[in-house]
Each structure stands twice: as C-alpha cells, then as structure tokens.
Backbone bond lengths (Angstrom), bond angles and torsions (degrees), N, CA, C in turn:
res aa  C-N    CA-C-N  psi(-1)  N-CA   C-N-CA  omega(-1)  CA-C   N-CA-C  phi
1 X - - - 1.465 - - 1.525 110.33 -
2 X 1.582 127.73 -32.37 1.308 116.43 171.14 0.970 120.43 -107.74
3 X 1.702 141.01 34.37 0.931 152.30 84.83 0.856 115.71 -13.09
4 X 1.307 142.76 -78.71 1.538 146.01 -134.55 1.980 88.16 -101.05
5 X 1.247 116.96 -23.47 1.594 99.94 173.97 1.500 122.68 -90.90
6 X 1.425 97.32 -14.91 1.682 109.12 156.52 1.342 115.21 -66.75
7 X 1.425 110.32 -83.36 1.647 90.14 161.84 1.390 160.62 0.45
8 X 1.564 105.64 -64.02 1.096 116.46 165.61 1.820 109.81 -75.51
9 X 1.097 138.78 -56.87 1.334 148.48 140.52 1.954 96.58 2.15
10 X 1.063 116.42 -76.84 2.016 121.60 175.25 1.474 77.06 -46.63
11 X 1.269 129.91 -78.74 1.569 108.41 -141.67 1.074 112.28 -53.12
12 X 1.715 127.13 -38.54 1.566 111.23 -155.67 1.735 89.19 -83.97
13 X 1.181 131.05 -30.68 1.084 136.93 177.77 1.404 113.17 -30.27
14 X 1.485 112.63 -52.06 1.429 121.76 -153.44 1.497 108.68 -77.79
15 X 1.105 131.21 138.37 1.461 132.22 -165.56 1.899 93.87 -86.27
16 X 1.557 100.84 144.82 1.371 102.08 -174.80 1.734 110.24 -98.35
17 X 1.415 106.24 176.28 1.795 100.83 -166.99 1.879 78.06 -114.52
18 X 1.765 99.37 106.67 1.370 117.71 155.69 1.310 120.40 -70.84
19 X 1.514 124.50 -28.17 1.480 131.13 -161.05 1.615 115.72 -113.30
20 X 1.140 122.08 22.52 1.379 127.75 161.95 1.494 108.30 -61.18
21 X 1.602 120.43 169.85 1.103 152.48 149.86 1.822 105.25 -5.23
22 X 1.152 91.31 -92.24 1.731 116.76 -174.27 1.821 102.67 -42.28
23 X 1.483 112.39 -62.12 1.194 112.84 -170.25 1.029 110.80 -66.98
24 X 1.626 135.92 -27.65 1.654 128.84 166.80 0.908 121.56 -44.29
25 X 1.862 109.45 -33.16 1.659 105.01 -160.35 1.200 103.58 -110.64
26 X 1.580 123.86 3.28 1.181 123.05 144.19 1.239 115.13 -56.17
27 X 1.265 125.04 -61.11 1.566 139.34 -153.88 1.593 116.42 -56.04
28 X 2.285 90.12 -33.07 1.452 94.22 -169.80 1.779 117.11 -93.12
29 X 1.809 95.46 1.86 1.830 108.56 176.79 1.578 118.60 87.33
30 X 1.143 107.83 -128.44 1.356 119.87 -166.35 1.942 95.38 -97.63
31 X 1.208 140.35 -28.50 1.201 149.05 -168.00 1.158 101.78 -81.54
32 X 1.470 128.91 -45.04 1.361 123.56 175.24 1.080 115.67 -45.25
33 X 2.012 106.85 -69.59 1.251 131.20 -167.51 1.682 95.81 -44.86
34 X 1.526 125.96 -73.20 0.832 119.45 -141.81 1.999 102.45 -70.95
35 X 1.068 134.17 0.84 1.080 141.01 173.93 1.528 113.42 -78.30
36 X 1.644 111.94 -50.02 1.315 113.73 -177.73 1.765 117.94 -64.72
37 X 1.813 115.65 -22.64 1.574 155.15 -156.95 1.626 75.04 -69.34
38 X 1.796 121.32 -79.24 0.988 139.72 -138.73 1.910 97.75 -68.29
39 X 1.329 106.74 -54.88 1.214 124.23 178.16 1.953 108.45 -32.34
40 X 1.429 78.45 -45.71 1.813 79.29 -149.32 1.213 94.66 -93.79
41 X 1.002 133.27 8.53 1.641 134.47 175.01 1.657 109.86 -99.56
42 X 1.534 110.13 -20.98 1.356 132.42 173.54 1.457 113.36 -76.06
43 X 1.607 104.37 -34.79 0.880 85.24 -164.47 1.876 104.37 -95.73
44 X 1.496 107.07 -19.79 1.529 118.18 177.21 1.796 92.98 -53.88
45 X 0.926 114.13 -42.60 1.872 120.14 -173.31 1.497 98.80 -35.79
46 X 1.602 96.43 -61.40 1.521 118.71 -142.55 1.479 92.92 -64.28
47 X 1.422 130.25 -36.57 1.637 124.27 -157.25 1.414 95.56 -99.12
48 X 1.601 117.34 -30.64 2.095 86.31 -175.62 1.298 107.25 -67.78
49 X 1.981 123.32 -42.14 1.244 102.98 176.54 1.538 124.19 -61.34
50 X 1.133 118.35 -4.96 1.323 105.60 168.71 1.598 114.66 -67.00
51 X 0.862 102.33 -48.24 1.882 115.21 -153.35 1.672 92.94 -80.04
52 X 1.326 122.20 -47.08 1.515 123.96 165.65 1.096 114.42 -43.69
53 X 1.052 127.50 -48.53 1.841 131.83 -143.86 1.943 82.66 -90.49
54 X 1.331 82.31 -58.58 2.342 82.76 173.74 1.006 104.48 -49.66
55 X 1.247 145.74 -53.71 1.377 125.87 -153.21 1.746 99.69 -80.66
56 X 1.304 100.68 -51.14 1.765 100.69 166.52 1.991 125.33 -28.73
57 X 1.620 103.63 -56.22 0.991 95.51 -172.34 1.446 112.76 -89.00
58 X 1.623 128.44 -4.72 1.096 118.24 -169.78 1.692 102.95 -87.16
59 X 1.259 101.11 -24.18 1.466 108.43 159.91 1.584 132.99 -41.43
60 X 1.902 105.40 -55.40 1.269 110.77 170.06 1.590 112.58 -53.46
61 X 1.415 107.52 -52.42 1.362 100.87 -161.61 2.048 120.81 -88.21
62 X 1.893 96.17 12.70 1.484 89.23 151.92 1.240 114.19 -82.07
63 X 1.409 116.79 -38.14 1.427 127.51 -165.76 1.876 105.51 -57.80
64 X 1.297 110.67 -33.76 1.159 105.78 -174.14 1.963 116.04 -81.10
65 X 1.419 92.00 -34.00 1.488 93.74 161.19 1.788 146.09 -69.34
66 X 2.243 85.99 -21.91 1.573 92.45 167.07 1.198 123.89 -90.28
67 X 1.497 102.20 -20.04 1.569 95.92 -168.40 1.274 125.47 -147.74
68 X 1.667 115.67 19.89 1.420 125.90 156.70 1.754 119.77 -84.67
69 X 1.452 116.08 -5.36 1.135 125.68 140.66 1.684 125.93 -55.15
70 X 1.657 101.39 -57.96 2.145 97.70 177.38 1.499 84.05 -56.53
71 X 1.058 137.01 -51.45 1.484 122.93 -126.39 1.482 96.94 -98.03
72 X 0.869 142.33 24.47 1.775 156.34 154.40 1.512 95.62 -107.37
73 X 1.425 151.67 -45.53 1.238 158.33 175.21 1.754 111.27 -45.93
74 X 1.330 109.56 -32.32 1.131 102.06 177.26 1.297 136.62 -77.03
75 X 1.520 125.12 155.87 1.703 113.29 163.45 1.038 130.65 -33.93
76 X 1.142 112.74 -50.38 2.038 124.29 -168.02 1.233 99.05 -132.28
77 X 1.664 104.93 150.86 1.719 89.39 170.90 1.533 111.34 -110.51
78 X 1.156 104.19 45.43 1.826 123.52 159.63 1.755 95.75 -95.00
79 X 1.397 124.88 -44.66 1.251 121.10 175.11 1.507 114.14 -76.37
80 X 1.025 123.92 -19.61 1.501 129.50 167.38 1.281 136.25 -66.40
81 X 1.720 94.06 -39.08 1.454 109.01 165.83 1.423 121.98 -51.43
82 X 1.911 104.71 -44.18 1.524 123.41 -168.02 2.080 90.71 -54.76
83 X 1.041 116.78 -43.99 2.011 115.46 -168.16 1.232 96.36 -87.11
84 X 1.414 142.65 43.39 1.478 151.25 155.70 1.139 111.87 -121.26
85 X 1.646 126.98 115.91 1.247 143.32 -176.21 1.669 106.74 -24.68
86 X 0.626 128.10 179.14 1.813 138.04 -174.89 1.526 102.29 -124.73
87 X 1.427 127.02 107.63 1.267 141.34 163.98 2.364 115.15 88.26
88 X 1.482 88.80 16.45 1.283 112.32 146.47 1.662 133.30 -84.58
89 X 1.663 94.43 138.65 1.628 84.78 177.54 0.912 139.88 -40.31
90 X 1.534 125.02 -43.72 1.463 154.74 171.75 1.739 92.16 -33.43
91 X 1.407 105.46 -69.34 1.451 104.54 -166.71 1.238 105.83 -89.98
92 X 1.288 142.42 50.86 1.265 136.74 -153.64 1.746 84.96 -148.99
93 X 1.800 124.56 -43.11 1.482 136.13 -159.82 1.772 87.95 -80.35
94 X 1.361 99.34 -53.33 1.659 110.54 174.43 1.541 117.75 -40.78
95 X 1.019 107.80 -61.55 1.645 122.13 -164.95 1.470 98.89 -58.08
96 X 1.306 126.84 -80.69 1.987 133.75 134.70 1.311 106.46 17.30
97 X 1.542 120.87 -63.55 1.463 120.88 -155.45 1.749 93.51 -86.76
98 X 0.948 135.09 -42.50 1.215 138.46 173.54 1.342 122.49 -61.75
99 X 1.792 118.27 -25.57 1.349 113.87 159.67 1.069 110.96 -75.18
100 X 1.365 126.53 -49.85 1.649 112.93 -173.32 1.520 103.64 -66.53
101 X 1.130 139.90 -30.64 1.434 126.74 -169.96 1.403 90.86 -54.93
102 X 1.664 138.12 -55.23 1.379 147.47 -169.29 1.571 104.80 -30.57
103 X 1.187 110.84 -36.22 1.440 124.56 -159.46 1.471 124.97 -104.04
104 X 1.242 99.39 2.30 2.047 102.23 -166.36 1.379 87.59 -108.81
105 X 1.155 126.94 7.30 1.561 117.25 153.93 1.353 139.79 -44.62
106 X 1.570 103.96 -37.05 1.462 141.74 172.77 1.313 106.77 -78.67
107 X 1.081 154.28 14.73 1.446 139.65 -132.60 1.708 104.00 179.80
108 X 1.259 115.59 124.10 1.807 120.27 169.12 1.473 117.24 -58.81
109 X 1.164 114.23 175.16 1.418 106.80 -172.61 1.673 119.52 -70.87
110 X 1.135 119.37 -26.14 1.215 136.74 -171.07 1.849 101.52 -74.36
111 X 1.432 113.42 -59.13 1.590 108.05 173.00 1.304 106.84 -56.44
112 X 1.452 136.43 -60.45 1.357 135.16 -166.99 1.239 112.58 -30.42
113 X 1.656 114.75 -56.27 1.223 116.22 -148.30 1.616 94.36 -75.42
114 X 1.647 119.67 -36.73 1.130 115.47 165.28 1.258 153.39 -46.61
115 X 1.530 90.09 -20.35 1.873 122.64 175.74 0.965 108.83 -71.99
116 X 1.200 112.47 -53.75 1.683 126.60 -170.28 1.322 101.02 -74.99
117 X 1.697 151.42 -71.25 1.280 142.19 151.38 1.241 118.61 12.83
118 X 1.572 111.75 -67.48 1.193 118.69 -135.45 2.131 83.40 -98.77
119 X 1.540 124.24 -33.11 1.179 123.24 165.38 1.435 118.84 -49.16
120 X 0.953 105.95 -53.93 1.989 116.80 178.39 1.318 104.75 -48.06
121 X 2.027 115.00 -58.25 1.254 121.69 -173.17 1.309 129.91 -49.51
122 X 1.705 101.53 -26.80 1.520 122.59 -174.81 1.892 101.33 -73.39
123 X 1.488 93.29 -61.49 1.595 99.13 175.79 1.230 119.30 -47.82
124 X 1.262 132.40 -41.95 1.595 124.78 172.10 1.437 115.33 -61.09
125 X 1.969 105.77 -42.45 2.095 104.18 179.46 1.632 88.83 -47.69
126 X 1.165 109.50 -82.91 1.683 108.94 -172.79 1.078 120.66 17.34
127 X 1.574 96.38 -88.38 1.885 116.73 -162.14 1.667 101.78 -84.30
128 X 1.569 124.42 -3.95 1.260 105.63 166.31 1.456 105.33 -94.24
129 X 1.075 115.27 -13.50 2.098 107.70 168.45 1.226 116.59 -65.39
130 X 1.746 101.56 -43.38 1.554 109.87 -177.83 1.753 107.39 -49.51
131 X 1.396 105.07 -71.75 1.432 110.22 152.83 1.981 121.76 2.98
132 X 1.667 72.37 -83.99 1.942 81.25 -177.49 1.234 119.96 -57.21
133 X 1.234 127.94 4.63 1.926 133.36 -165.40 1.279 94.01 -65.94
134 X 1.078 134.32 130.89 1.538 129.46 157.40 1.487 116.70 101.85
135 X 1.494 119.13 -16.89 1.716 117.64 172.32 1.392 106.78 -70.10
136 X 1.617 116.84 -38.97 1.373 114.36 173.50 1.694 123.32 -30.99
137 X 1.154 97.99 -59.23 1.812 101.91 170.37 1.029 109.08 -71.62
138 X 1.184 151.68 -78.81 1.419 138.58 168.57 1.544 115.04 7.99
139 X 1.386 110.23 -74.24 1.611 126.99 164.39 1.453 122.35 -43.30
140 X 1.088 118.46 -8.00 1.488 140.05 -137.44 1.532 98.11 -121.27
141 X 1.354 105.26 -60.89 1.649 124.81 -173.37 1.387 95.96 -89.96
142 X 1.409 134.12 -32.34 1.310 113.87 -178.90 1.645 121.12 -82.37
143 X 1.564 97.30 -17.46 1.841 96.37 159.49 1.429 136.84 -72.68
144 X 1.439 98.50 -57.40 1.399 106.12 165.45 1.632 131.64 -100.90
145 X 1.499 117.12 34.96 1.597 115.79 165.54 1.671 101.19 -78.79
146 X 1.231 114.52 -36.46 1.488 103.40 -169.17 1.596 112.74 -65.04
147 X 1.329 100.44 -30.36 1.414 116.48 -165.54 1.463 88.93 -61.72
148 X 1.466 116.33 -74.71 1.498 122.21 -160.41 1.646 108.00 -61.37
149 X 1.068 117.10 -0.70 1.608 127.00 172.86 1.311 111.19 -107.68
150 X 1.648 129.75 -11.75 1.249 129.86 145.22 1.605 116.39 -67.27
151 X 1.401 119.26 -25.73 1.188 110.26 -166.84 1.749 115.97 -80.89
152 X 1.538 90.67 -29.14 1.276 93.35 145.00 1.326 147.28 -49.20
153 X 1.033 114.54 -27.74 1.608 141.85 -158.73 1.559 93.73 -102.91
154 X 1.007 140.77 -47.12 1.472 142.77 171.80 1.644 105.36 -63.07
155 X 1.278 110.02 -55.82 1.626 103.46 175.38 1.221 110.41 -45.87
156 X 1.489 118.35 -59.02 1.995 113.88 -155.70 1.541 94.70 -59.38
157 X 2.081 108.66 -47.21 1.797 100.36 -165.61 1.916 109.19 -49.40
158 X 1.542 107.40 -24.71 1.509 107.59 -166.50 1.567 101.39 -74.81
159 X 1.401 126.62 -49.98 1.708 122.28 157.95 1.503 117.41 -35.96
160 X 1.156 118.53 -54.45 1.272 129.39 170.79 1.471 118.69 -19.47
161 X 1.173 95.79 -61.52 1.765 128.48 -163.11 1.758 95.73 -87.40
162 X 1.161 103.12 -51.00 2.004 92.50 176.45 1.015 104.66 -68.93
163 X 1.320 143.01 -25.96 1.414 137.95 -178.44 2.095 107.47 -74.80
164 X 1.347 102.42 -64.69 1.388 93.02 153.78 1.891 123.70 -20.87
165 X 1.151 107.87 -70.21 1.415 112.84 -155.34 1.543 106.80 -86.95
166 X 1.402 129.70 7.66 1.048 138.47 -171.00 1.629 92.59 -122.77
167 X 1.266 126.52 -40.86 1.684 127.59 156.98 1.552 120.86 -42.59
168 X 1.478 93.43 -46.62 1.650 100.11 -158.84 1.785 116.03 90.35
169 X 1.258 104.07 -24.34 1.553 96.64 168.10 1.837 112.43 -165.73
170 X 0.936 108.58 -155.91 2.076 103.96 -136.68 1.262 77.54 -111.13
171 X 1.515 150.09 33.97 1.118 130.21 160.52 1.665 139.09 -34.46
172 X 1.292 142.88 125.25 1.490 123.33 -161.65 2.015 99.48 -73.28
173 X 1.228 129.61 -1.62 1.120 106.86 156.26 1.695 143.32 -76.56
174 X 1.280 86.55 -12.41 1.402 102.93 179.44 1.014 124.01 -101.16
175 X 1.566 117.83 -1.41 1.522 104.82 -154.57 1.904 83.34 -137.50
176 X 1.824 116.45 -7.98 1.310 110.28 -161.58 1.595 106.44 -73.33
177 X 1.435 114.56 -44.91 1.743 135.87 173.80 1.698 101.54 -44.37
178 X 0.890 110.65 -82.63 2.127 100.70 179.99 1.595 112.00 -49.63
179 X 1.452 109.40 -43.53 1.812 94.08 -169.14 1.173 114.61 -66.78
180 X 1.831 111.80 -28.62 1.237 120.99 173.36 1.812 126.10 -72.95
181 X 1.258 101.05 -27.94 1.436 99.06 162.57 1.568 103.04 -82.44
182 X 0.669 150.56 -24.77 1.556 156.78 174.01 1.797 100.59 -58.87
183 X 1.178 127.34 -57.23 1.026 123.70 162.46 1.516 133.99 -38.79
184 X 1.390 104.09 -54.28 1.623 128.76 176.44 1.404 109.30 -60.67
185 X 1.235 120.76 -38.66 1.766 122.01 158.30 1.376 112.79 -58.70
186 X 1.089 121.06 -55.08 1.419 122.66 168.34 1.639 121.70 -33.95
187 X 1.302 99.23 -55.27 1.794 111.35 -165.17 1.627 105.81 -91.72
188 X 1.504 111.27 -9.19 1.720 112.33 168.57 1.425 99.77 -85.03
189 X 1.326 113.63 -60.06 1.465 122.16 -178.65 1.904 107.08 -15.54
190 X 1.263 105.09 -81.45 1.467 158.32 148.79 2.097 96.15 -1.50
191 X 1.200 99.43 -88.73 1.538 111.52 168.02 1.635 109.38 -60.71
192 X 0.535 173.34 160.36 1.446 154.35 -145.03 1.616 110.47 82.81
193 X 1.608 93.14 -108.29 1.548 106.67 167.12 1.297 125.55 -32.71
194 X 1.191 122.52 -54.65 1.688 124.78 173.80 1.205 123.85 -34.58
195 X 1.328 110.36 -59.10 1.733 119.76 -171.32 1.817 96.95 -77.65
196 X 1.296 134.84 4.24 1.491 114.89 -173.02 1.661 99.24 -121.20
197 X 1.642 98.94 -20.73 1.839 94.49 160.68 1.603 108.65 -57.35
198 X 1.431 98.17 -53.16 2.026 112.73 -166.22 1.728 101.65 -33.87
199 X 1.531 90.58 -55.80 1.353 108.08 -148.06 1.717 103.61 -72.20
200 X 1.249 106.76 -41.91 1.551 124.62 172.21 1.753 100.82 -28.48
201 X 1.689 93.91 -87.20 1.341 95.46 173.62 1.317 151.60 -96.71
202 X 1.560 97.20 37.76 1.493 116.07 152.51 1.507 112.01 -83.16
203 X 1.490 120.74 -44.32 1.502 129.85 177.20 1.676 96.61 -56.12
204 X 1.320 112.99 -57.00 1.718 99.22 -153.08 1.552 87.96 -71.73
205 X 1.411 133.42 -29.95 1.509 97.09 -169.33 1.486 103.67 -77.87
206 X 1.321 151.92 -13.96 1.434 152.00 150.91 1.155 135.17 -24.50
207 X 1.800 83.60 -55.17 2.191 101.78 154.89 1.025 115.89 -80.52
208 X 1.261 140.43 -49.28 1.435 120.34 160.43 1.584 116.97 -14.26
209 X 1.610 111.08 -68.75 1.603 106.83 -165.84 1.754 106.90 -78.95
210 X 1.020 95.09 -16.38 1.760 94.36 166.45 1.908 122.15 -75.62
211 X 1.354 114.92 -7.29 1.559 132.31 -138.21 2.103 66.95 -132.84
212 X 1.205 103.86 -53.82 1.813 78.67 -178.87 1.502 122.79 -95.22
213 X 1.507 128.87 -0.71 1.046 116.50 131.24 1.582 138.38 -100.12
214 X 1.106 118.57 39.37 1.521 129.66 136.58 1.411 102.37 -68.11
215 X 1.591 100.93 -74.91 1.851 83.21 -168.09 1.412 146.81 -46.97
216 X 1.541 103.31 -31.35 1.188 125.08 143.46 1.639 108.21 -15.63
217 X 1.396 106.10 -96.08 1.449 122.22 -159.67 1.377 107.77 -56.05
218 X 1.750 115.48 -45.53 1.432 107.14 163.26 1.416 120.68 -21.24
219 X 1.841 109.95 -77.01 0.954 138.61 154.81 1.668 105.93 6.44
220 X 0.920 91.67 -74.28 1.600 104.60 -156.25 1.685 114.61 -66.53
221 X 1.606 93.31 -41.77 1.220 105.01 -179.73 1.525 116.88 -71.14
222 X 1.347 124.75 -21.79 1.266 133.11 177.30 1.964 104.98 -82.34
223 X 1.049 86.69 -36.55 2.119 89.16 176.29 1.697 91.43 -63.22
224 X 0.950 134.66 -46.94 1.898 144.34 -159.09 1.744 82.31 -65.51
225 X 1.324 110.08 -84.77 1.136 109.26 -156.63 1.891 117.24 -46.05
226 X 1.555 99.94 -66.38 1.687 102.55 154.60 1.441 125.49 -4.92
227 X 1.400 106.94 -70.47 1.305 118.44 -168.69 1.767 102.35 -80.81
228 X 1.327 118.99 -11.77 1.722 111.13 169.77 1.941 87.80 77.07
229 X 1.158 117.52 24.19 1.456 117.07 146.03 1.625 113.52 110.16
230 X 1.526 100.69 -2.69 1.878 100.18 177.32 1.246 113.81 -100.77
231 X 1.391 132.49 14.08 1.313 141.10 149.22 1.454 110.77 -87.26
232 X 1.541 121.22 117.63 1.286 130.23 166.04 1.232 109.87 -133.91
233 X 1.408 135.65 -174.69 1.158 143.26 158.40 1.269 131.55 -113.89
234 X 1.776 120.92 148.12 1.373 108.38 -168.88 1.318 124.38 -36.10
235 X 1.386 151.17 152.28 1.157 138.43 160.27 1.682 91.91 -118.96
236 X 1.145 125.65 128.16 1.354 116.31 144.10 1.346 145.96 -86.16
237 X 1.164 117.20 114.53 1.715 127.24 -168.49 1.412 106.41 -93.48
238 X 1.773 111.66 125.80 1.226 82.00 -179.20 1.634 109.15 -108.83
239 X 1.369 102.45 152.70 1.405 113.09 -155.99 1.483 109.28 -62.46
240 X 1.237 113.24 164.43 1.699 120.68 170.83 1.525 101.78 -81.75
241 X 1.600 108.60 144.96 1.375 118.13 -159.96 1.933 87.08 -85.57
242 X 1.293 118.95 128.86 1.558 103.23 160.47 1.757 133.28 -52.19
243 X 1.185 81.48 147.36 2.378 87.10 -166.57 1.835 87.08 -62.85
244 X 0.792 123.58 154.89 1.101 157.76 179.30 1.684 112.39 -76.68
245 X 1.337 124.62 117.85 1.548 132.02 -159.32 1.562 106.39 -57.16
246 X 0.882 107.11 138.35 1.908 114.69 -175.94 1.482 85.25 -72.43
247 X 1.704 104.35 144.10 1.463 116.80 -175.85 1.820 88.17 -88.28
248 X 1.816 94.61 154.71 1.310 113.30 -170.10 1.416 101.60 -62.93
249 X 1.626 119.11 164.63 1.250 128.04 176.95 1.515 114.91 -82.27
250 X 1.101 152.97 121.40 1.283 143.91 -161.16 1.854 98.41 -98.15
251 X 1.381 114.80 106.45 1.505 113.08 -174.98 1.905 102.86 -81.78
C-alpha cells in the first residue's frame, strides 16, 4: 500500500511534456492539421513519382541495351521490329517509321524524306512527354512546400504574440507551444521540398539521356529506311574468344 502511494505521489509529481509533436498541433487547431494534411500528401506525391518514373525509365534504357542491338542484326527492319519488346518506345519509333514508309509512295523525294522526319519527330515528342508526366509536380511541391510551411510559421508567431499580450509578458510558457509549432511548419515545409527538388532533377537528367538516345535511334532508323535498308549502324558483336591450342602429343 505505500508503495503504490509513493508511486502514484512520483506520478503526479512528475511534470508533464505539454510541447511535443501532437500537442502543437493540437494547440494550433484546424490550421495546423490542415497544413501538415497538405504536406504529407505532397510529399506521398513526391516519392511514388519518383520510384515510378525510375522504374519506368530504367526500363527504357535496359530495353535499349538488350535489344536494339538484335534488332539492327536483322535483315529487314520489319524483321527487327518482330525482336523489340511489344508496346515499348524502341518499337513504338519503329512501328511509326514503317507507317510512314507505307505512305511516301504518294509523295516526291523531297516530301518523303520530310514525312518520315517529321513522323519519327512526332514519335520521339510522344515518348518524351510520356517521360515528362509527373516532373510537373515535383516542380510544383518543390516551390511551394516551403511556402505552405511558412504559412504555418506565420500562424504559430501570430499565437505567439496573442498569447504574449493576453499574458502581459513574454514568459517561455506561453509563448514556447506556438513558436514551437511555428517551428515544426518550418522544418516540414523544409523536408518536403528538398527530396522533390533532388528527385525532380535526378529524373530530368535521366530523360535527358533517354531524349538523346531516342534521337539517335530515330536517327538511324530513318538513314535504314532512306537508304531502302543499306544504311545501318555499327553494332558491336563481341567476338568468341578462340579455344585454346590442343597441348602437344608427348610420343
């Protein structure tokens, strides 16, 4: 029994933690909440397109390393097309180049080549928009998270200050709960924005090198067609190592 009245005695004793996390954003109402709501939905935004858009482009550019090699290897590049993934860019610039070839039948030499140009050119805008889907927000959240995490930061200093003037003086109990949620807007704001600049321009420099080998292959594929199929490009194969000399017979 005096155990248990000691005990309880420490508890009421013990001074409680008013200024955590939770109780700020109690303290600061519906403005908090709805600040931290916006934040964290910005910031859930900011990481699937990250990890999507990566997995997207690291995709293009295996595809271009496994198998725009067979697909230069072939006779025709109607048979080339067939060793290009199905509903990839790669085979997507191809497929394009093969409709307009369908079509410059109608057409002098001077439009053709223009048809086809200007077909390829279309197919690359395409798959580099497709590409761009999703940096927009990125750009988006990395301008204004700080902002909307300043606005926070203006609310708590304005509690701050009514708490002051409703005190009569600057005591740190009164004034620690708002500056400190005032802070916490600050440093979400802050964390937020950071990772969707990073991520921003880690993606665009990715498309970039994906955006210059498209053209490339465009490129290439329009010299193929042009030339009616004796324009290709190096492919390098790499050679089989020779077997190794049969050791001499010892008589």
């Amino acid at each position: 029994m005096l155990i248990q009245t000691l005990a309880a005695a420490a508890t009421n004793a013990a001074p409680q933690n008013k200024f955590g996390f939770v109780e700020a954003l109690q303290a600061g109402g519906f403005i908090s909440y709805a600040t931290v709501v916006i934040l964290g939905i910005m910031s859930f935004g900011s990481f699937f397109i990250l990890f999507t858009k990566f997995f997207e482009q690291s995709k293009i550019m295996n595809q271009y390393k496994n198998n725009v090699g067979n697909f230069w290897r072939a006779g025709t590049i109607k048979e080339g097309a067939a060793k290009l993934e199905k509903n990839s860019a790669w085979r997507q610039i191809v497929d394009d180049g093969i409709a307009a070839e369908d079509q410059v039948t109608k057409m002098d030499a001077t439009e053709a080549h223009d048809w086809l140009h200007g077909s390829l050119a279309r197919s690359e805008a395409t798959i580099n928009a497709k590409l761009a889907g999703g940096l927009p927000f990125l750009a988006t959240v990395g301008a204004t998270a700080p902002f909307i995490g300043l606005f926070g930061t203006v609310v708590g200093i304005y509690r701050a200050l009514i708490a002051i003037g409703l005190a009569g003086s600057a005591s740190i109990d009164k004034v620690a709960g708002p500056v400190g949620e005032a802070l916490i807007m600050t440093a979400l704001g802050l964390l937020v924005a950071v990772p969707a600049v990073l991520a921003y321009n880690y993606l665009q420099s990715r498309n970039k090198r994906i955006a210059e080998m498209l053209t490339g292959f465009s490129t290439d594929v329009l010299a193929n067609i042009a030339s009616k199929g004796v324009v290709k490009p190096a492919v390098t194969v790499a050679a089989a190592k020779p077997a190794a000399p049969a050791a001499p017979v010892k008589k």
